[in-house]
KOLLOZA-970515 format. One record per residue (C-alpha): residue number from 1; x negated, y negated, z negated. Coordinates in steps of 0.25 Angstrom, whole numbers. Layout:
BEGIN
> NUM/X/Y/Z
...
This chain:
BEGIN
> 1/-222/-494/-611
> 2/-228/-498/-624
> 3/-242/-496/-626
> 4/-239/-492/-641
> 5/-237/-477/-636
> 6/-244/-463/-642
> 7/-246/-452/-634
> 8/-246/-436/-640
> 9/-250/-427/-632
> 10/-246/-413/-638
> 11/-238/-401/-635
> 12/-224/-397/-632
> 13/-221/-393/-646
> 14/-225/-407/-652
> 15/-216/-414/-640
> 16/-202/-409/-646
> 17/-206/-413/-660
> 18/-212/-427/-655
> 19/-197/-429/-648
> 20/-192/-425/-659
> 21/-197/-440/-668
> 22/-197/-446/-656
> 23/-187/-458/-651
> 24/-183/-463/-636
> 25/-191/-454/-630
> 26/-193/-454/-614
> 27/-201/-444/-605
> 28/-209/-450/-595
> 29/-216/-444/-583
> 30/-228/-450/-582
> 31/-236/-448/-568
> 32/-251/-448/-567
> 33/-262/-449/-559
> 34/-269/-437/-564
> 35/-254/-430/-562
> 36/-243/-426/-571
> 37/-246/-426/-586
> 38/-241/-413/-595
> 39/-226/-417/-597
> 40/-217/-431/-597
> 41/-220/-440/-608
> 42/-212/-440/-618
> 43/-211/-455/-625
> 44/-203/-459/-637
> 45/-206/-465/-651
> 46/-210/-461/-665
> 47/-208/-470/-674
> 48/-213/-483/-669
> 49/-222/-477/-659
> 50/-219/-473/-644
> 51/-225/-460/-642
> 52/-228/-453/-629
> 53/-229/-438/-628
> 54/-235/-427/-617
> 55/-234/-414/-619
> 56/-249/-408/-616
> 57/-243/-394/-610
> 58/-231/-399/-604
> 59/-216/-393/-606
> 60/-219/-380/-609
> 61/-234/-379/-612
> 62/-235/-378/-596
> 63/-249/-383/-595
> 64/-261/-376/-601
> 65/-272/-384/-608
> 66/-281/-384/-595
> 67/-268/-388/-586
> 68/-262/-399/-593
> 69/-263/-411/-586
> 70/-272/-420/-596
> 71/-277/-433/-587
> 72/-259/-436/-584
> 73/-255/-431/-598
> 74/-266/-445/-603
> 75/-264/-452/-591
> 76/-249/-451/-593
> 77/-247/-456/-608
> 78/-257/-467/-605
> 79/-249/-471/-594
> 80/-236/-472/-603
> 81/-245/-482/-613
> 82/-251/-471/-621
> 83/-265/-475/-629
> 84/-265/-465/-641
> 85/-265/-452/-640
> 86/-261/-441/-650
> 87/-263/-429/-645
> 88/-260/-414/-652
> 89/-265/-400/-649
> 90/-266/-387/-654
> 91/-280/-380/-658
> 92/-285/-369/-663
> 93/-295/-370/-675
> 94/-311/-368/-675
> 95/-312/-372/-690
> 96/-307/-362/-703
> 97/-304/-377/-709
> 98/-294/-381/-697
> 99/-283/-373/-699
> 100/-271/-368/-692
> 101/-260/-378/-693
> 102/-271/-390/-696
> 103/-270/-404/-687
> 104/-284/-409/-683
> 105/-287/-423/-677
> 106/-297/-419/-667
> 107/-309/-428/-666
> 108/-318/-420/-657
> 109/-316/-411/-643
> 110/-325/-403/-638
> 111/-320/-402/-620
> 112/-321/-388/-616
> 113/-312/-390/-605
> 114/-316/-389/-590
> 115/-304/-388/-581
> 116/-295/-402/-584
> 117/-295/-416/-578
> 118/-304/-423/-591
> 119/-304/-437/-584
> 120/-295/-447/-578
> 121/-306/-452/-570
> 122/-312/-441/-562
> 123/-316/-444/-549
> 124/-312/-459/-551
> 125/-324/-464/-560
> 126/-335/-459/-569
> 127/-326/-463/-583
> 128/-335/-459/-597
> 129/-327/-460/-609
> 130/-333/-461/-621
> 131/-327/-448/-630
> 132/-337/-445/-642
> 133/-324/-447/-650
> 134/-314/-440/-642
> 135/-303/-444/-649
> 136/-296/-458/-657
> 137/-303/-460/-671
> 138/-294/-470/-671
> 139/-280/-464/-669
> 140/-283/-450/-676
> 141/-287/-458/-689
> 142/-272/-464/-688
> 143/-267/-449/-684
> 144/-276/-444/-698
> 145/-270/-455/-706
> 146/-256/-449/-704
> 147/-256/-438/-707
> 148/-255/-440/-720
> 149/-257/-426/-728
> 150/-257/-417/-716
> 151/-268/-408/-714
> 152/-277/-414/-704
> 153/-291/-412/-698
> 154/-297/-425/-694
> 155/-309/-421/-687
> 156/-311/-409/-676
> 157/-318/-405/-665
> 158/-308/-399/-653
> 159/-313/-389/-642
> 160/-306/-390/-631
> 161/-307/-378/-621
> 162/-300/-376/-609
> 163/-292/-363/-612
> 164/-281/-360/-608
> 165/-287/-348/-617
> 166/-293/-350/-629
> 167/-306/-347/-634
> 168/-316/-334/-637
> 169/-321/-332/-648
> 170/-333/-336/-646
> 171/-329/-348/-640
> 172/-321/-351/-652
> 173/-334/-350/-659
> 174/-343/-357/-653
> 175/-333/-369/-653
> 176/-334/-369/-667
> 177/-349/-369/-666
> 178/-347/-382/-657
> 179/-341/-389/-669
> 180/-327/-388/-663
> 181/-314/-387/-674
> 182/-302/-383/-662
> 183/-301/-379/-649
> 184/-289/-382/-642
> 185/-287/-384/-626
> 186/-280/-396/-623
> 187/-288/-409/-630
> 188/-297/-411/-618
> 189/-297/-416/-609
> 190/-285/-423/-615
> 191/-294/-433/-625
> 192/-302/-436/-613
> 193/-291/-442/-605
> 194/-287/-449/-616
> 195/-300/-456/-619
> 196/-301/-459/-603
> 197/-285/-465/-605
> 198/-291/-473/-616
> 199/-282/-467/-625
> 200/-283/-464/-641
> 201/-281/-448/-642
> 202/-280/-441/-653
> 203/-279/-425/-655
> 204/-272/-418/-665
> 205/-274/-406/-668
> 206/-266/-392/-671
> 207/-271/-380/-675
> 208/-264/-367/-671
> 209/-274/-357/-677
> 210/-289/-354/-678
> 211/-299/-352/-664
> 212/-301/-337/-662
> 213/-315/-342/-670
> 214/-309/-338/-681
> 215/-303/-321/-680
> 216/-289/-321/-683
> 217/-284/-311/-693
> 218/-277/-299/-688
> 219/-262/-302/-685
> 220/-252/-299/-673
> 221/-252/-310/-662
> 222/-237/-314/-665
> 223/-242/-318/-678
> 224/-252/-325/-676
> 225/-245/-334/-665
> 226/-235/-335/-677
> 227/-247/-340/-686
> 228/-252/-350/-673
> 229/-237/-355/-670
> 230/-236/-358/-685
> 231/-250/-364/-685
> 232/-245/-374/-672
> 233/-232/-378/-679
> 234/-238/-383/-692
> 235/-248/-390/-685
> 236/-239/-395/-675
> 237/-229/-401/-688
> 238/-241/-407/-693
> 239/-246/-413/-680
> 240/-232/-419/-677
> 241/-230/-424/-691
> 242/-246/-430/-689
> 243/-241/-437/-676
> 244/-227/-443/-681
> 245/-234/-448/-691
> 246/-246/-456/-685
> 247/-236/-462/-676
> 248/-226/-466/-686
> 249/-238/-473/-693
> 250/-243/-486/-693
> 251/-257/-485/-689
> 252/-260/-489/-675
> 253/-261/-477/-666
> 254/-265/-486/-654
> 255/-275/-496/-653
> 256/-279/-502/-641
> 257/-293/-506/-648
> 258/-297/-491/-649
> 259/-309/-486/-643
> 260/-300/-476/-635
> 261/-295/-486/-628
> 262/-306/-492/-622
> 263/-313/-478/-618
> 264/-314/-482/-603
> 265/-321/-496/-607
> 266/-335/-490/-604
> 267/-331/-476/-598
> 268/-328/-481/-583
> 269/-343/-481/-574
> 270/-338/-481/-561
> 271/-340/-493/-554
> 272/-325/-498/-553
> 273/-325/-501/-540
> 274/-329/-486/-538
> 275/-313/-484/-542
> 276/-305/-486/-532
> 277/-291/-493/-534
> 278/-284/-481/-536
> 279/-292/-474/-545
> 280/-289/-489/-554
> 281/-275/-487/-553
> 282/-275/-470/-556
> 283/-285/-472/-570
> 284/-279/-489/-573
> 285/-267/-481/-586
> 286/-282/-477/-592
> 287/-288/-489/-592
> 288/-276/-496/-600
């Protein structure tokens, strides 16, 4: 399969609409050594680009944020001849100026996650990778440059916490003293993986409504998840119209000279004949 190949990693929402551009689409089932990813991967092309697709939740939204199966859904796409990843989620907001509805290209994470696989390489070898910029400078400048006159935030700070509930009060608050501008549930250990499978991974961003930092005025609850819904499907709009874009533009979305693809260059300490032959064979997709 061509190398030439983008990976989004989204939602079951943004699936329908992606099939919707796309042309020659196949499904494949990808097995793993880490297990089954998500869903079947959807493959077809926009544009010029061939463009794979997993659906984060599965059919159905059946996985929680702590009970999707992260390791396969990376391990998977790279497998298929993925290197570039853009990825979409939906956030709340810790900032007044990031509003519901807004897109925001994350450039920082903040793990607060405790109870999902966050390496490849657990129990195999002692694997550092380097992650002071979590995500692709590179690829979320070519994502910022299309999109044109949509209303964008290019730099943020996203708080990952393990839900499935969300946060307190307080919580919410002192995230915001930590210098964080979302919280969501699902971006770690996602970007992790992704830098161990020596991918470029972005993250964009959609947000449904402000954290519980900020009171919420006095309305029913059927209105206010009218408002959120509404919030989501503006944002969502936006978010497929940045993502058709970007790939129906001529700048590079891969390249094989991109820091993120040599991530495991210096990362591996083990002494290699520490790793026995099958452990070689079960981590080799990452080393490509």
């Amino acid at each position: 399969m061509a190398q030439e190949m983008i990976g989004i990693i989204g939602g079951t929402g943004l699936e329908g609409a992606l099939a919707d551009r796309m042309k020659d689409i196949k499904y494949y089932n990808v097995a793993t050594p880490y297990g089954r990813p998500s869903d079947r991967i959807m493959v077809g092309r926009i544009g010029k680009r061939r463009v794979a697709f997993i659906n984060r939740h599965g059919p159905g939204h059946k996985f929680g944020p702590s009970d999707i199966p992260y390791a396969a859904n990376i391990y998977a796409i790279k497998k298929l001849g993925v290197r570039t990843v853009i990825a979409t989620a939906a956030v709340g907001s810790l900032r007044q100026a990031i509003r519901p509805g807004d897109l925001v290209l994350v450039s920082q994470f903040i793990d607060r996650t405790s109870k999902r696989q966050n390496s490849f390489f657990a129990g195999i070898a002692a694997v550092h990778c380097e992650m002071s910029r979590p995500v692709c400078e590179r690829l979320s400048g070519v994502i910022i440059a299309a999109g044109g006159k949509l209303r964008i935030h290019n730099k943020a700070t996203y708080v990952c916490i393990e839900g499935p509930t969300f946060s307190t009060r307080a919580e919410s608050l002192m995230h915001r003293k930590w210098g964080a501008d979302l919280v969501g549930m699902t971006a770690m250990p996602e970007a992790k993986l992704a830098r161990e499978a020596q991918i470029c991974y972005t993250l964009v961003a959609m947000v449904s409504d402000y954290d519980c930092w900020r009171p919420q005025r006095k309305a029913d609850k059927q209105a206010l998840m009218r408002e959120i819904i509404g919030n989501m499907k503006r944002a969502s709009d936006n978010c497929l119209m940045l993502i058709d874009r970007a790939l129906k533009s001529k700048n590079g979305l891969v390249c094989e000279n991109c820091e993120c693809r040599k991530s495991l260059g210096l990362a591996v300490l083990t002494d290699k004949s520490k790793i026995t032959a099958v452990e070689r064979r079960k981590t080799a997709v990452l080393f490509e």
